[in-house]
C-alpha positions in Angstrom: 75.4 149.7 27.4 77.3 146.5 27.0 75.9 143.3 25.1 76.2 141.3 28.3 73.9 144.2 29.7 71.3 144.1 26.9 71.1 140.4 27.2 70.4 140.2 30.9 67.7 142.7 30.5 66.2 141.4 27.7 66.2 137.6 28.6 63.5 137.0 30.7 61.0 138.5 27.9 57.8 140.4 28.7 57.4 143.7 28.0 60.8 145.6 27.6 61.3 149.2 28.1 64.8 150.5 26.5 63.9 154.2 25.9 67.2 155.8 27.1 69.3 154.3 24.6 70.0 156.8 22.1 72.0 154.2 19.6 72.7 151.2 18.7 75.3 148.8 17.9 74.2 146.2 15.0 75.4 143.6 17.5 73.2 145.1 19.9 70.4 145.3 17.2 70.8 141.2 16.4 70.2 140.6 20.5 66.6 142.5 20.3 65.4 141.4 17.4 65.7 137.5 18.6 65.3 138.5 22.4 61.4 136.5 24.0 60.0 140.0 24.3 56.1 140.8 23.9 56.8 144.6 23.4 60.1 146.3 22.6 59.7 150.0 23.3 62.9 152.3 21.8 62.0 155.3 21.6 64.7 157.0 22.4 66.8 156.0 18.8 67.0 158.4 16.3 68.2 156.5 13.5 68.4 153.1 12.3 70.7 151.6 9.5 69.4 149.3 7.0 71.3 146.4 8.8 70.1 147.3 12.1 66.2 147.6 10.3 66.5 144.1 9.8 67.9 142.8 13.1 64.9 144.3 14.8 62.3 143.2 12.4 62.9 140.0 13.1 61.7 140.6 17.2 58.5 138.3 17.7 56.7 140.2 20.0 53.4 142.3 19.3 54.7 145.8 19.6 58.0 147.5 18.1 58.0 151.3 19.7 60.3 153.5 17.6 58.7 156.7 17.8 61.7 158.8 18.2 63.4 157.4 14.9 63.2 160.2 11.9 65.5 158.3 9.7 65.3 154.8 8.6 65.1 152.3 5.4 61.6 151.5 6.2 61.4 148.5 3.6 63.2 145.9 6.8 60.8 147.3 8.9 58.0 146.4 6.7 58.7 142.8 7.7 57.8 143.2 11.4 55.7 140.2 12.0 54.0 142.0 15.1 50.4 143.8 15.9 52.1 147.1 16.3 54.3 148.8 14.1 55.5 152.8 15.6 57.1 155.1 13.3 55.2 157.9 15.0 58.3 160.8 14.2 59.1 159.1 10.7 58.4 162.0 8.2 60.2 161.4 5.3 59.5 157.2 4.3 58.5 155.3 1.5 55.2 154.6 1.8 54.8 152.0 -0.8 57.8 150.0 1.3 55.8 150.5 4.4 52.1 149.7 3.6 53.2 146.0 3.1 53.3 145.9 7.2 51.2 142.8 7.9 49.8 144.2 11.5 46.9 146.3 12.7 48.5 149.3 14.2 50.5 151.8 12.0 52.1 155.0 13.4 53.7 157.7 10.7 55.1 160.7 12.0 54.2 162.5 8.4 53.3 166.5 8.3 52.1 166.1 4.6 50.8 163.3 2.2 50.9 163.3 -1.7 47.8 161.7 -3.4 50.4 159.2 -4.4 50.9 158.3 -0.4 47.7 158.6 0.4 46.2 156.1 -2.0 49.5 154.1 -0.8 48.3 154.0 2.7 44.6 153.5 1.8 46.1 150.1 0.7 47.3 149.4 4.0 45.2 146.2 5.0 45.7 147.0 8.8 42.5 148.2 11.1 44.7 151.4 12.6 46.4 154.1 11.2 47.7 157.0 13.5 48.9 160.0 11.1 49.2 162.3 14.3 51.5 164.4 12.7 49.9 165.5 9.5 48.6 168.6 9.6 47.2 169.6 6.3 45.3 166.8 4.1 43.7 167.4 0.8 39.7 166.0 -0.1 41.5 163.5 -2.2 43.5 162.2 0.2 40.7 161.7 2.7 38.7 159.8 0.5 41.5 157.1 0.4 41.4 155.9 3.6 39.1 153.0 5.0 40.9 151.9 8.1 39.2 150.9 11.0 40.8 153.4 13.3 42.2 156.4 11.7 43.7 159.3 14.1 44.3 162.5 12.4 44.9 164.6 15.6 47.2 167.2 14.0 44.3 168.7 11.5 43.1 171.7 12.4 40.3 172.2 10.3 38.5 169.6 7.3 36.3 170.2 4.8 32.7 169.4 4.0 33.8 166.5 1.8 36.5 165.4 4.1 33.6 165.5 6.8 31.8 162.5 4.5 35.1 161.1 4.1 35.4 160.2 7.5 32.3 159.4 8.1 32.9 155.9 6.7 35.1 155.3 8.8 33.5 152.1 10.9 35.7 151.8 14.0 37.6 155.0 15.6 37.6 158.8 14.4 40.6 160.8 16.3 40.0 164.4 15.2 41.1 165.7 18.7 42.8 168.7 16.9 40.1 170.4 15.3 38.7 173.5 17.4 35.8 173.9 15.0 34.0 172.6 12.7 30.6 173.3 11.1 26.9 172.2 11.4 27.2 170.3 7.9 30.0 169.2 9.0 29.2 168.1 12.6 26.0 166.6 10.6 27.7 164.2 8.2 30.2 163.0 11.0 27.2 161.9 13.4 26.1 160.1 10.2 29.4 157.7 10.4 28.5 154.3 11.5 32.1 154.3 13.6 31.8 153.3 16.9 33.6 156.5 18.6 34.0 159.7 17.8 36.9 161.7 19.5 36.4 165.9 19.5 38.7 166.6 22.6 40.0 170.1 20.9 36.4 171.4 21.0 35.6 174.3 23.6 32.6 175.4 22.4 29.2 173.5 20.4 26.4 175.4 18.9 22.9 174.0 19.5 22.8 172.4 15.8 26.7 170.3 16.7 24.9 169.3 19.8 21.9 168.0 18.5 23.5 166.7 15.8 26.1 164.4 18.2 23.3 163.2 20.2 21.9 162.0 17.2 25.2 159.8 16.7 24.2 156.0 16.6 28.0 155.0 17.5 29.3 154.4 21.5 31.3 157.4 22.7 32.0 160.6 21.6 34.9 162.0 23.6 34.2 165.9 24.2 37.3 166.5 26.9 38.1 170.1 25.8 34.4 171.2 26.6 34.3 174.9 28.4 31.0 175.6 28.5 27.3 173.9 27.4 24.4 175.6 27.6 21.1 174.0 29.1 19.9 173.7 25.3 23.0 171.5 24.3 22.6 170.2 27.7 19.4 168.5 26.8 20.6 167.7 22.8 23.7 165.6 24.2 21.0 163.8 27.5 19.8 162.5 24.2 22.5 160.4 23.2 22.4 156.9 23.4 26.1 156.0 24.1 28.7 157.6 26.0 29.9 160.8 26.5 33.2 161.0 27.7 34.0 164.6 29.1 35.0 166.7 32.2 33.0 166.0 35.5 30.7 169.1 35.7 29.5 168.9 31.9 28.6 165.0 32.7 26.6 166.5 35.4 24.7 168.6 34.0 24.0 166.6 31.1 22.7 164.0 33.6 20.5 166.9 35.3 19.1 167.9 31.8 18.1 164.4 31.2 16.5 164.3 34.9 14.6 167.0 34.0 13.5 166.0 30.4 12.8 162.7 31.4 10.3 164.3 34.3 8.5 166.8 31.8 8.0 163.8 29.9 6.5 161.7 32.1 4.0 164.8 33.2 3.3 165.2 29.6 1.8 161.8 29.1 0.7 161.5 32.3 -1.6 164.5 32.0 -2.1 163.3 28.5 -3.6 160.2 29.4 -6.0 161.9 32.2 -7.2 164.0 29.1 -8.0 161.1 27.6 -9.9 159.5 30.7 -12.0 162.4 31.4 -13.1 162.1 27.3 -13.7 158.6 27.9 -11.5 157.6 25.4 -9.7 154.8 27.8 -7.2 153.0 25.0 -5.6 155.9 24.5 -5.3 156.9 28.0 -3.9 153.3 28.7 -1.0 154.0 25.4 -0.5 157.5 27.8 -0.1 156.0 31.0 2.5 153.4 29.3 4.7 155.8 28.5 4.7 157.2 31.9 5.4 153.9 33.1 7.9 153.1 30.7 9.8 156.6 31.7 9.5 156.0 35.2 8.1 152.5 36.9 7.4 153.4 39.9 5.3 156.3 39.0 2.4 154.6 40.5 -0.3 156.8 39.9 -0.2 156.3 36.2 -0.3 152.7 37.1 -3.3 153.3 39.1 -5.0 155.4 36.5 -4.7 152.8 33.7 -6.3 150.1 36.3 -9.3 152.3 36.1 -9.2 153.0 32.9 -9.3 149.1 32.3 -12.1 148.5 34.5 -13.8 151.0 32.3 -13.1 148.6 29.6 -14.3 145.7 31.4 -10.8 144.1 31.3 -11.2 143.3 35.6 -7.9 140.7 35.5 -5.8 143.0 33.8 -7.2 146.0 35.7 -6.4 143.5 39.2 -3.1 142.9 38.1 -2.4 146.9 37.4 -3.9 147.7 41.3 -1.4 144.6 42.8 1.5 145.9 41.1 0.7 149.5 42.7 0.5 147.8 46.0 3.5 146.2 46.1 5.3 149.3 45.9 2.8 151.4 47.8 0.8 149.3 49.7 -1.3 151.7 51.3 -2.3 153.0 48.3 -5.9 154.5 48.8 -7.0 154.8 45.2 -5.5 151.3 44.3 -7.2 149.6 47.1 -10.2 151.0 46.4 -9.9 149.3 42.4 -8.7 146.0 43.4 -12.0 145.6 45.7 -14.5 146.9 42.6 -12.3 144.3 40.5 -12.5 141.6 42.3 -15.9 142.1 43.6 -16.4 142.4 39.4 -14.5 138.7 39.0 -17.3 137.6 42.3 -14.3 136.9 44.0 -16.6 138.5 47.0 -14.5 137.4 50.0 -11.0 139.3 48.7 -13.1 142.3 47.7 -14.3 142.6 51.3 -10.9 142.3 52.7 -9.8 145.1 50.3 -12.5 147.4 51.1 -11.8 147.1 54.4 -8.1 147.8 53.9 -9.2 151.5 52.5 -11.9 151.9 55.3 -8.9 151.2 57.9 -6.9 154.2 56.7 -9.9 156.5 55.8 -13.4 155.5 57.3 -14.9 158.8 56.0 -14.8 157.6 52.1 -18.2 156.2 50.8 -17.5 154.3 47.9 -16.2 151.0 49.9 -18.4 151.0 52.2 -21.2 150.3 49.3 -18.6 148.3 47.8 -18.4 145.9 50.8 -22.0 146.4 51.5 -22.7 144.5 48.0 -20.0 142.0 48.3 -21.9 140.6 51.8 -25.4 140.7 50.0 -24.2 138.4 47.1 -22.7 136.2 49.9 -26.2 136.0 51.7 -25.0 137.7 54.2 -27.8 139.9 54.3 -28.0 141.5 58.1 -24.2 142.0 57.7 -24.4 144.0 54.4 -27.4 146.3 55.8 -25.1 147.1 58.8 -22.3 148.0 56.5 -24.8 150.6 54.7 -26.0 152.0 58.1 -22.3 152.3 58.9 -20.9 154.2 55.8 -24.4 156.6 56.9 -22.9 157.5 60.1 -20.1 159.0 58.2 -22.6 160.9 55.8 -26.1 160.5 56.4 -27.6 162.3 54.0 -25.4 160.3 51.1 -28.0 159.6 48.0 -26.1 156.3 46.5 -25.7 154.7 50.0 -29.2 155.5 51.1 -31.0 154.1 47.4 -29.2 151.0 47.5 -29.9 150.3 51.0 -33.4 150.9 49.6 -33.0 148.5 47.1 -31.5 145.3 48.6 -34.1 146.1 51.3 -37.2 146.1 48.3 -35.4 142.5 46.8 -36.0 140.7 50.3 -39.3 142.1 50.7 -40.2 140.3 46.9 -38.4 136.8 48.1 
């Protein structure tokens, strides 16, 4: 490629994409590094010389790609003013040169570290550090670094103390080369306060990894390379709080485990808090039925429950306010009806009490309870020919009823002694 070439493609700036050239002139080198670019991407170079190093460092942009060069004086490099720095097939570099890059984002091509490099790049004051090539790292070593991404994709296998190592790492674990690892292991790493966790090289999790992950307080934990999950692990990882970014059908049945956990849970405390009810111990029952509710709100009948259980308790407003709630999902809700009349009859709000009584006698005539209910309600309104109708009128539907036939009885005795 000509210089008149390189010019006109790098002019008009932006983000430039030069990955077939395979050399450079130092003429050539000059144009780039002084060209308006945001990102320079050559990764097709395989070498650099020293003078060529320093042409390029001087490019303003954010990004310098060189991930194809293995040999270079990195120290010109070093001077890169950008975010992103990539060296990603650089194995053989002076690290102490290097870690004086002023940017976030470093990329090393490195198979091995000394403990001198390591505690080199542990000074590097950047928030990334990709070491995607390194494939063996000592306990030492991991204990130097304190970036807040740090991608190690080329290990294989760490060590317990590597495992705390990196979980103190508060941004970005890559581990997506490790096929294994164990339950200490898998137990210190959910411990990290990073915000993601990537385990794409995983197949398999035991039951202990998988309740340990969902006990991970960070955002995502990347599982990609997931084969299999069983219904236990299933229900460890519906646990977690974040996201869990894997294939399609392991989402799925994750998401069916939680279903189903999240239903057992909300007939545990829903026949919890009947327990409680039929012991008369109400405040507990109400705690019972809030956890229902809180699991699911438009699980109505533990809504309905705790009105009762508040009437109970004399608390008629908050017991109203329950029943309403029910009815404005369910508004034909026999049970809820039925409350809402007894509490407002309770508040001698007389008039609404009628009209919900007769709500509940609309859809089921046969039931006892509001006809007495509305009986009452028209006797405390002096409406007393009216309320002995309603009694002989909940007695066509059971004659021979005890309650409907004493309080009849009764309001019939009080007129007799006016």
């Amino acid at each position: 490629m000509n210089n008149d070439k390189l010019i006109s493609l790098t002019e008009h700036g932006g983000i430039i994409h030069l990955n077939t050239l395979t050399s450079l002139t130092d003429a050539q080198a000059e144009i780039l590094g002084l060209c308006p670019g945001e990102k320079l991407y050559l990764n097709g170079l395989r070498c650099l010389s020293e003078t060529q190093a320093a042409a390029l460092s001087k490019f303003r942009g954010t990004v310098l790609s060189l991930s194809g060069i293995t040999d270079v004086q990195v120290k010109d490099l070093a001077k890169f003013g950008g975010e992103r720095l990539d060296l990603s097939a650089l194995r053989d570099v002076q690290i102490e040169e290097l870690v004086t890059f002023e940017g976030n984002i470093l990329s090393l091509g490195l198979q091995t570290l000394t403990d001198s490099q390591a505690q080199s790049l542990g000074q590097f004051q950047g928030e990334q550090l990709y070491l995607n090539a390194l494939t063996s790292l000592s306990d030492i070593q991991a204990a130097c670094f304190g970036n807040w991404l740090l991608s190690l994709n080329a290990l294989s296998c760490i060590s317990d103390a590597q495992a705390e190592s990196f979980a103190k790492i508060k941004g970005q674990i890559f581990l997506n080369g490790l096929t294994s690892m164990s339950a200490i292991q898998a137990n210190l790493l959910r411990q990290s306060k990073a915000m993601c966790i990537s385990l794409n090289a995983m197949t398999v999790l035991s039951d202990i990894q998988a309740d340990a992950f969902a006990k991970f307080e960070g955002h995502k934990i990347y599982l990609n390379g997931l084969t299999s999950l069983s219904d236990v692990q299933a229900k460890s990882l519906g646990e977690f709080r974040g996201k869990i970014v894997s294939p399609t059908w392991i989402i799925e049945k994750i998401e069916r485990a939680k279903q189903k956990d999240k239903n057992d849970k909300v007939l545990y405390f829903f026949q919890k808090g009947n327990t409680f009810y039929k012991v008369k111990n109400y405040e507990e029952a109400i705690k019972s039925y809030d956890e229902v509710f809180s699991l699911n709100p438009k699980y109505v009948e533990a809504l309905s429950k705790k009105g009762f259980a508040l009437l109970k308790l004399g608390q008629y407003r908050n017991a109203l306010s329950c029943f309403d709630k029910v009815l404005k999902l369910q508004q034909n809700h026999l049970s809820s009806l039925s409350g809402k009349g007894f509490a407002l009859f309770k508040l001698e709000d007389y008039k609404k009490a009628i009209t919900a009584y007769d709500k509940v006698l609309e859809i089921n005539p046969n039931l006892i309870h509001p006809w007495n209910g509305k009986a009452y309600a028209l006797y405390y309104l002096g409406k007393v020919d009216e309320a002995l109708e309603t009694f002989d009128q909940g007695l066509e539907h059971e004659p021979s009823n005890k309650k409907l036939l004493l309080n009849k009885e009764e309001i019939l005795a009080e007129i007799k002694n006016v």
